[in-house]
C-alpha positions, 0 to 999 in steps of 0.5 A: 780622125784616125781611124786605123788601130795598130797592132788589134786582136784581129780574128782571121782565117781561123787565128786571132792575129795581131795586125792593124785594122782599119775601120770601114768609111761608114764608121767614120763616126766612130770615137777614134781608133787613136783612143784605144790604142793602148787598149785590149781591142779585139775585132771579131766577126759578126755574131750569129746566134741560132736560136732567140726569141723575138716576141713579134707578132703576138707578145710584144710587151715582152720583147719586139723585133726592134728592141731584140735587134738592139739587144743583139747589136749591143752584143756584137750579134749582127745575125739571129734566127727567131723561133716561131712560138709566136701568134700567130704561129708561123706554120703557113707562108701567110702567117710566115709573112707578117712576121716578115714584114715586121721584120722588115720594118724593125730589124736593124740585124740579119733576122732570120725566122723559123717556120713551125714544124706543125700547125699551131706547134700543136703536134698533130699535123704538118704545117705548110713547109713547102709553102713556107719554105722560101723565107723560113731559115729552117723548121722548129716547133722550139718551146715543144717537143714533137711528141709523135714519132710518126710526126717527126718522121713525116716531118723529117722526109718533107725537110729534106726534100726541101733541103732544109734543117729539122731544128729540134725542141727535144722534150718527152712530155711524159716524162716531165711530171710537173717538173720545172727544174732539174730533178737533181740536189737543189730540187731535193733539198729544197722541196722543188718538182724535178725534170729529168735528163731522159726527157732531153735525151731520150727524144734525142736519141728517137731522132737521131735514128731517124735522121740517120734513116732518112738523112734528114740534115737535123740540129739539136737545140739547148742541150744540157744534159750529159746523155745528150753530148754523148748520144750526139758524138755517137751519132757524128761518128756514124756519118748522121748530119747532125749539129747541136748548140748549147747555151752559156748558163748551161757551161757555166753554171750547175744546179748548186748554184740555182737561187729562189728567183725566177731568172734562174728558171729556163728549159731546159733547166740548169743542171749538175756539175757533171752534165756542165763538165761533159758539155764543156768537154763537148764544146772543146772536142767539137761535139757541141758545134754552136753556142746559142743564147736562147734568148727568151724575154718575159715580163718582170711580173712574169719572172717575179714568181719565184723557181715554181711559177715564173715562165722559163726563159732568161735573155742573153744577147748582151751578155753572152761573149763577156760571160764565156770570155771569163768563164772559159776563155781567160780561165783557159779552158777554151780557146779564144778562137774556139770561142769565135768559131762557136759563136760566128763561124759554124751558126752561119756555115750550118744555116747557109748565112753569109757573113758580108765583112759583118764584124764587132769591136769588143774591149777586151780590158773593160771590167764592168758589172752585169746590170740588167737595168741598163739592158736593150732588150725588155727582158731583164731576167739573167742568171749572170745580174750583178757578176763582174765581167771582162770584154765589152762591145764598143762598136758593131757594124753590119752591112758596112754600116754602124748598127751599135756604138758604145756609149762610152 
C-alpha cells in the first residue's frame, strides 16, 4: 500500500507548502494515499483548543471525557483544556484527581484540565492553587466571572509565583439584569432581555491593570465584543502579558442572524455586525492570539427551550476548521496559515503543550452538509446545523498512533 501522498498541502515552518508526505507506520491502515492523490489533501498539525468542556465528573449525561475525546478527534483536535464548571469542582488536588483518573481511563487525546480559581468557583475564597498546581494546566473559574477585585488581585500574585496563567471568564454580574442575549437589534425587536457589552469589557479592563500591575501572565476567554479587542491591543502595546481567544460563531456570525432556538444561545452572546468585524480585524492583526470553540454540550431537553430558557452553550469541535475555512479563509479574509496558527501553533506555545509530530489530514475539496445527528459528541446544539461546508477530517493521529479515521 502506498502510503505516500505527492505534491500535499503541507503545513511547515510556518508556510502551507506543497511536498510529498509520508504517513507514519501506525498509520498503515489508512485508506491509501494513492485514493487521494487528485485530491485537495491538506496535513496540518494538531489542533489545540484551549477552552472545552467535558462534562466529567458531575454531568456525564451531557457529554464524557470519552465522547468529548471523540468529538475533537473527528475534528482534527489532538489537544484540549477542559474547564472546571464541574462537580465536584476542581479547586483542590483531590478533587483535581478524579478528574484526572477519568481522564486517564477515557481520553483518547492530549487532555488538559484547569483548576478553579476559587473554591467551588464560588467567588469568596482562593481554592487551593499550589496544591493543585502540578496537574492543572492553568486557573479559571470559566462559566463565572470573579467579581471581587480583591479576589482576582490575590488570586493573580498566587499565579504568578507558581508560573501559572490566570484564565478569565470576564462577567460583571451587576450588569447582566436578566439578560441572555445581546442587548442589540434582534433583542429589541423581538421582545428579548439584552447583555450588554460592558459586562464583557468592563472586568477586561479591571484586570488588565492588574496584570500589568503584578505581571501576572493572564488570558482572556471568548471575546465578543468590539471593546474587548481594543482594551486588549492596548494592553499588548504596553508590554502586559496577556492573550486572548475567540470563538467561530462570534467571527462568523452577528445577532441579525439569531433565530428562536436554543442553539443559537451561548455566553457570551453573539452580537452586532461591528463587534464581528472588529474581532475579524483583531484576528488578522494579531490581537486575537487563539480560536477556541468553547465547546459546551447540553442535553436536547436542555436546548429545546427556546432563546430564554435554554442553558447557553453550543458544541463545536467538529465543526470548528470547515466552518472558518469557508468563512474566512476561502473568502480570502484570512489566510490559511493564519488559520493554523490560531488553531494549533499559538494554543500550545501560550499554555506550554508540546506538539509530539501530532498532526491531522483534512479533505479540502469535500463539500458536505453540517449534521449534528451524525456528531460524536452528545451534544447536538450548533448554530452552524444544516450549513453547507468545504474541508472534512479524513484522518488524525496523535502520538504516532491513528486516533480518528474517516469513515468514508
Amino acid at each position: 500500500m502506498n502510503n505516500t501522498l505527492k505534491n500535499a498541502l503541507v503545513y511547515q515552518n510556518g508556510k502551507m507548502q506543497k511536498m510529498d508526505f509520508s504517513f507514519a507506520s501506525a498509520d498503515a491502515s489508512f485508506l491509501g494515499a494513492e485514493c487521494f492523490q487528485n485530491r485537495n489533501i491538506a496535513v496540518f498539525p494538531g489542533f489545540c483548543d484551549v477552552h472545552v468542556h467535558f462534562r466529567e465528573p458531575g454531568f456525564s449525561y451531557k457529554e464524557t471525557i470519552a465522547s468529548g475525546s471523540a468529538a475533537a478527534a473527528a475534528g482534527g483536535y489532538t489537544d484540549v483544556c477542559t474547564m472546571p464548571n464541574l462537580n465536584p469542582v476542581p479547586d483542590s488536588a483531590e478533587h483535581l484527581n478524579q478528574q484526572l483518573e477519568l481522564i486517564k481511563k477515557q481520553a483518547t487525546i492530549g487532555v488538559h484540565p484547569y483548576g478553579a480559581i476559587t473554591i467551588g468557583q464560588a467567588g469568596e475564597a482562593l481554592a487551593d492553587l499550589e496544591g493543585m498546581a502540578e496537574g492543572a494546566i492553568a486557573f479559571s473559574d470559566d462559566g463565572k466571572g470573579v467579581q471581587d477585585e480583591a479576589m482576582m488581585r490575590a488570586a493573580m500574585i498566587r499565579a504568578k509565583a507558581l508560573r501559572k496563567i490566570i484564565v478569565a471568564h470576564c462577567e460583571d454580574n451587576s450588569l447582566l439584569r436578566g439578560g441572555y442575549i445581546h442587548d442589540g437589534p434582534y433583542a429589541k425587536a423581538h421582545g428579548h432581555k439584552g447583555i450588554c457589552s460592558e459586562s464583557e469589557w468592563g472586568p477586561i479592563a479591571r484586570d488588565l491593570k492588574l496584570a500589568k500591575e503584578i505581571g501576572c501572565a493572564y488570558h482572556v476567554c471568548h471575546i465578543s465584543a468590539k471593546e474587548s479587542v481594543e482594551l486588549i491591543r492596548r494592553a499588548k502595546a504596553e508590554g502586559v502579558d496577556v492573550t486572548c481567544e475567540t470563538a467561530p460563531h462570534y467571527l462568523l456570525m452577528n445577532d441579525s442572524m439569531l433565530q428562536e432556538d436554543g442553539r443559537f444561545k451561548m455566553n457570551p452572546p453573539i452580537r452586532e455586525e461591528a463587534d464581528r468585524q472588529a474581532l475579524v480585524e483583531g484576528l488578522i492583526d494579531g490581537t486575537i492570539d487563539m480560536i477556541a470553540t468553547d465547546h459546551a454540550p447540553h442535553s436536547a431537553e436542555e436546548k429545546s427551550r427556546g432563546l430564554e430558557k435554554s442553558l447557553m452553550g453550543v458544541v463545536g469541535l467538529e465543526t470548528a476548521f470547515p466552518v472558518l475555512y469557508c468563512g474566512l479563509v476561502q473568502k480570502g479574509i484570512l489566510p490559511l496559515e493564519r488559520l493554523i496558527e490560531a488553531i494549533a501553533i499559538r494554543p500550545r506555545e501560550r499554555f506550554g503543550l508540546e506538539w509530539n509530530e501530532d498532526y491531522c489530514v483534512y479533505d479540502l475539496d469535500a463539500e458536505y452538509k453540517v449534521e449534528p445527528e451524525h456528531f460524536r459528541s452528545l451534544g447536538r446544539a450548533t448554530p452552524f446545523a444544516g450549513e453547507k461546508v468545504v474541508g472534512k477530517c479524513l484522518l488524525t493521529v496523535r502520538g504516532g498512533k491513528v486516533i480518528y479515521k474517516s469513515e468514508e
